[in-house]
C-alpha positions as CSV (number, residue, x, y, z in Angstrom):
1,X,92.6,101.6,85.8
2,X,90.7,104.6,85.2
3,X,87.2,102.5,84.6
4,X,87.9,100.7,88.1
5,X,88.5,103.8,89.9
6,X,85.0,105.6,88.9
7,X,83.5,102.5,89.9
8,X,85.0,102.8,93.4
9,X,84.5,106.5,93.6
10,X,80.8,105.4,92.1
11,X,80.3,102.8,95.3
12,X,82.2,105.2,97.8
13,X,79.8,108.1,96.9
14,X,76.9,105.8,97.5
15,X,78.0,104.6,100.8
16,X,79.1,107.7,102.3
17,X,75.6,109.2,101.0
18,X,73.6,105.9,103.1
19,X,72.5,106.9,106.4
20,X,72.9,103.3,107.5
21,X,76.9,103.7,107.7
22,X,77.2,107.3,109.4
23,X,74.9,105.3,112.6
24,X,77.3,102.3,111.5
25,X,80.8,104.8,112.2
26,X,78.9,106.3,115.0
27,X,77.9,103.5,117.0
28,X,81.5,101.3,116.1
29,X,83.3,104.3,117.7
30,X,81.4,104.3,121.0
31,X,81.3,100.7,121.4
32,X,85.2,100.4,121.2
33,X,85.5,103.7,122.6
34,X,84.0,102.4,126.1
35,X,86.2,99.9,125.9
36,X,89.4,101.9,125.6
37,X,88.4,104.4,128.2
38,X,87.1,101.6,130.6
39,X,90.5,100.5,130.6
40,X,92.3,104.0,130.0
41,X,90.8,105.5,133.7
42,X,89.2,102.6,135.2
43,X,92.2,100.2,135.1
44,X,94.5,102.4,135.3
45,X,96.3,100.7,132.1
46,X,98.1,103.0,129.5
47,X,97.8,100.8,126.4
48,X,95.5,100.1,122.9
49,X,95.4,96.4,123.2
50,X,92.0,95.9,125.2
51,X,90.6,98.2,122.3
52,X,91.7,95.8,119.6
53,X,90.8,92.4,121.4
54,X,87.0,93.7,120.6
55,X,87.4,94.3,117.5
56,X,87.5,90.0,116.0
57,X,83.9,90.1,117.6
58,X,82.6,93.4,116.7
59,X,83.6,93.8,113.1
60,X,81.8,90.6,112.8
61,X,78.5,92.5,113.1
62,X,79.8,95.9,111.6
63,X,81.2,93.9,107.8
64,X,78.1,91.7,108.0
65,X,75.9,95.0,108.4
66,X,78.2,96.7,105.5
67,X,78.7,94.3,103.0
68,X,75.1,92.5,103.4
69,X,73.8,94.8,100.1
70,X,76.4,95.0,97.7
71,X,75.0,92.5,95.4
72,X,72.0,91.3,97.7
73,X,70.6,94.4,97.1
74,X,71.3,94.8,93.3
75,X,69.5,91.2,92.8
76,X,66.3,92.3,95.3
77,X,66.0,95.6,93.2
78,X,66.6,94.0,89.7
79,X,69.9,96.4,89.0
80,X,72.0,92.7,89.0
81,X,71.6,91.8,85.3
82,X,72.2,95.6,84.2
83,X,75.0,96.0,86.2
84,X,76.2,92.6,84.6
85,X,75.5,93.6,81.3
86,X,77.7,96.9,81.7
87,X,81.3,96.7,79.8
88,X,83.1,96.0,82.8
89,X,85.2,92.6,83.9
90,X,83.7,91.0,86.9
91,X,86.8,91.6,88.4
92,X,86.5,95.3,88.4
93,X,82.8,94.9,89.8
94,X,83.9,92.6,93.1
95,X,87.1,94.7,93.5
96,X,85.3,97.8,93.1
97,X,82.6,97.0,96.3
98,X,85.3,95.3,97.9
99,X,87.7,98.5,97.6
100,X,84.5,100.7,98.4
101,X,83.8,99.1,101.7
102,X,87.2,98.9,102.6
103,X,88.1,102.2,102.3
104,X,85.3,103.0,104.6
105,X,86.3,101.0,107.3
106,X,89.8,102.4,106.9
107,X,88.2,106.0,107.3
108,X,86.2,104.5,110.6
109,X,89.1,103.1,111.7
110,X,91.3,106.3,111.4
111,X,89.5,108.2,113.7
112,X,90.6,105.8,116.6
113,X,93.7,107.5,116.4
114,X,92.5,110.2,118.4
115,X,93.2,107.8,120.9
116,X,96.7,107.1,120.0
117,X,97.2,110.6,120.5
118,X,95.3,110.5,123.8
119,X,97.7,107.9,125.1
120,X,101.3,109.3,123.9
121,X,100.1,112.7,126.2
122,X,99.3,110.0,129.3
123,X,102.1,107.9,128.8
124,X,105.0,107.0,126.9
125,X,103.7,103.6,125.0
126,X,105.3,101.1,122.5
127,X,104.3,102.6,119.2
128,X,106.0,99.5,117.2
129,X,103.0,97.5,118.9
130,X,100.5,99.7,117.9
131,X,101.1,100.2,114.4
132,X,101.4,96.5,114.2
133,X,98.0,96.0,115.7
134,X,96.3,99.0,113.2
135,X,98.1,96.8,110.1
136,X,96.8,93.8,111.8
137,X,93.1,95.7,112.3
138,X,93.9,96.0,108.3
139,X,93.9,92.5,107.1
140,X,91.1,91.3,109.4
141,X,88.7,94.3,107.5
142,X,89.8,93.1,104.6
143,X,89.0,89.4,105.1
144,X,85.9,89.9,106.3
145,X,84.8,92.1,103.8
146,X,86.0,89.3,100.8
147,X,83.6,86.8,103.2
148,X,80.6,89.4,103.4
149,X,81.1,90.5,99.3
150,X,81.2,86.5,98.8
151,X,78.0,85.8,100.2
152,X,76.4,88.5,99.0
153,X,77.0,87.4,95.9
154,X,75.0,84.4,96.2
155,X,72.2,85.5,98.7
156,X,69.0,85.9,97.7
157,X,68.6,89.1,99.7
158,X,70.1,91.6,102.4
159,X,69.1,89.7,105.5
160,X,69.9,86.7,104.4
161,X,73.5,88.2,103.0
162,X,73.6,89.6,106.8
163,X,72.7,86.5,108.8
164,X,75.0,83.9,106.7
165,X,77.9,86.4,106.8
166,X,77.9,86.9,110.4
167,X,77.3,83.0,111.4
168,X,80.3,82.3,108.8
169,X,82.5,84.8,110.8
170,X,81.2,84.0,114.4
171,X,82.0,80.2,113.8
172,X,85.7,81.0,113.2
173,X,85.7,83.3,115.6
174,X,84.9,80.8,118.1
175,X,87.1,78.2,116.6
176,X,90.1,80.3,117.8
177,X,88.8,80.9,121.2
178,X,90.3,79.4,124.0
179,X,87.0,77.8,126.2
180,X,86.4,75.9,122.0
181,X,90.1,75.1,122.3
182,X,90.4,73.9,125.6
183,X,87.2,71.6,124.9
184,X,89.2,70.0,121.5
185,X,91.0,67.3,121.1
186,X,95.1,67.8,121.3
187,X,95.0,67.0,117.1
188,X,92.4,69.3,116.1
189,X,93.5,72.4,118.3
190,X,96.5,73.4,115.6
191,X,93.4,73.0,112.8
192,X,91.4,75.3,114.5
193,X,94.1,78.1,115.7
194,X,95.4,78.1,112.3
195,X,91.7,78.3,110.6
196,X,90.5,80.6,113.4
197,X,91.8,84.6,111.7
198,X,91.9,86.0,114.9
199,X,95.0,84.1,116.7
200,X,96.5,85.4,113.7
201,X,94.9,88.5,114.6
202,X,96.2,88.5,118.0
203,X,99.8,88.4,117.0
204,X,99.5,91.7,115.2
205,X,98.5,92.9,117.9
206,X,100.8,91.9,120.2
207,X,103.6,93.5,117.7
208,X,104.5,89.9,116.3
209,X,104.8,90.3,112.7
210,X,105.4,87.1,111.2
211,X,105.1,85.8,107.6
212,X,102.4,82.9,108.3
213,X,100.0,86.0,109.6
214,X,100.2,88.1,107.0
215,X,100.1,85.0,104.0
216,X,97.0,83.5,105.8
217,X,95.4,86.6,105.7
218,X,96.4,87.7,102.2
219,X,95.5,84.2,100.8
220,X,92.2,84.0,102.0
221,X,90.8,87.4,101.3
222,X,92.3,86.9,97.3
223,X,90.5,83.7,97.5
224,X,86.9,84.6,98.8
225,X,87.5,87.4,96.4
226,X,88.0,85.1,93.3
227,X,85.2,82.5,94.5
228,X,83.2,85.9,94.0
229,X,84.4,87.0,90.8
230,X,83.6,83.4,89.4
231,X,80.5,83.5,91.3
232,X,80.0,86.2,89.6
233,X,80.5,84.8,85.9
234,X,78.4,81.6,86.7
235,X,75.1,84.3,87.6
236,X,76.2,86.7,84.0
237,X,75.9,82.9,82.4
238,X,72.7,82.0,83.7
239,X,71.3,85.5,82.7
240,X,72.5,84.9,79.4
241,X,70.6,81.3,79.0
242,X,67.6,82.8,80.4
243,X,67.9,85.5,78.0
């Protein structure tokens, strides 16, 4: 326990020290900002959920952006087979970047509640909703961080970490929209919603917690996370041979 957490305090410190995420926290908040406010005074509409229908689409760049050098960047700078060779499980390395990244986003993420507290001094708002669309904000980081760490893991380098990440991400994203939906056969619609993460996504924030949610996007993210891990232990072994 104590070896995973200084590697996670290790990968913190070096991402809160990269200018690339302070412009990454900076410009997330405006974009969703606009949003909320556009809403907020413009509409006329005292509630959160417009700010959290962005966010299936916009994390998609943000993770891609974030997770694009965890191990892309090791391999390009030649730190990959030391890192490999150090006495650490493979687990602890993928759950180390994974819990690194995370926790930034979480830290991003907090400092929406400003508008939380924006809102209760407006209105007088469902806060059961939003607390169910912040946990549902949760799990949707989380997955797509396991999908950006997983192909990272096998990319050659950043951009191309970056590009496959968000074209994975975008293409279920769209499967779950509905002008793909309406457009699909009656048989394959019930495929796609449940492939899609963000009808799942959209029932959190609606304030409909349900079991099937919260499984789908627990299973997945412990599975992209373990096709890493043994990613992972298929590269150490080719190291090894080559050795």
């Amino acid at each position: 326990m104590k070896v995973i957490k200084a590697v996670i305090l290790k990968e913190l410190t070096h991402l809160f020290n990269t200018p690339t995420a302070y412009v990454f926290a900076a410009v997330f908040l405006a974009l969703n900002n606009f949003f909320y406010f556009n809403t907020l005074f413009l509409l006329d509409q005292a509630t959160l959920r417009p700010f959290f229908l962005n966010f299936p689409l916009s994390l998609i760049f943000f993770v891609s952006l974030l997770t694009m050098g965890s191990f892309a960047a090791e391999r390009k700078k030649g730190t990959l087979e030391v890192l490999l060779s150090l006495p650490l499980t493979k687990a602890t390395i993928v759950l180390a970047k994974f819990s690194a990244i995370f926790t930034f986003f979480l830290f991003v993420i907090a400092l929406t509640l400003s508008n939380v507290f924006i809102l209760l001094n407006l209105a007088q708002p469902d806060l059961g909703p939003m607390a169910s669309a912040y946990l549902g904000t949760a799990f949707l980081v989380a997955l797509y961080t396991a999908v950006g760490i997983l192909i990272s893991v096998t990319a050659k380098d950043q951009i191309s970490s970056f590009l496959l990440t968000a074209g994975i991400l975008f293409f279920f994203y769209l499967l779950g929209e509905s002008f793909v939906l309406d457009r699909t056969p009656s048989w394959l619609q019930g495929i796609f919603t449940f492939v899609s993460p963000t009808p799942h996504f959209l029932n959190l924030v609606k304030g409909l917690i349900s079991p099937r949610d919260l499984i789908y996007f627990l299973s997945l993210t412990i599975f992209f996370l373990y096709l890493s891990i043994k990613n992972l232990s298929f590269q150490q072994d080719e190291f090894l041979k080559i050795s």
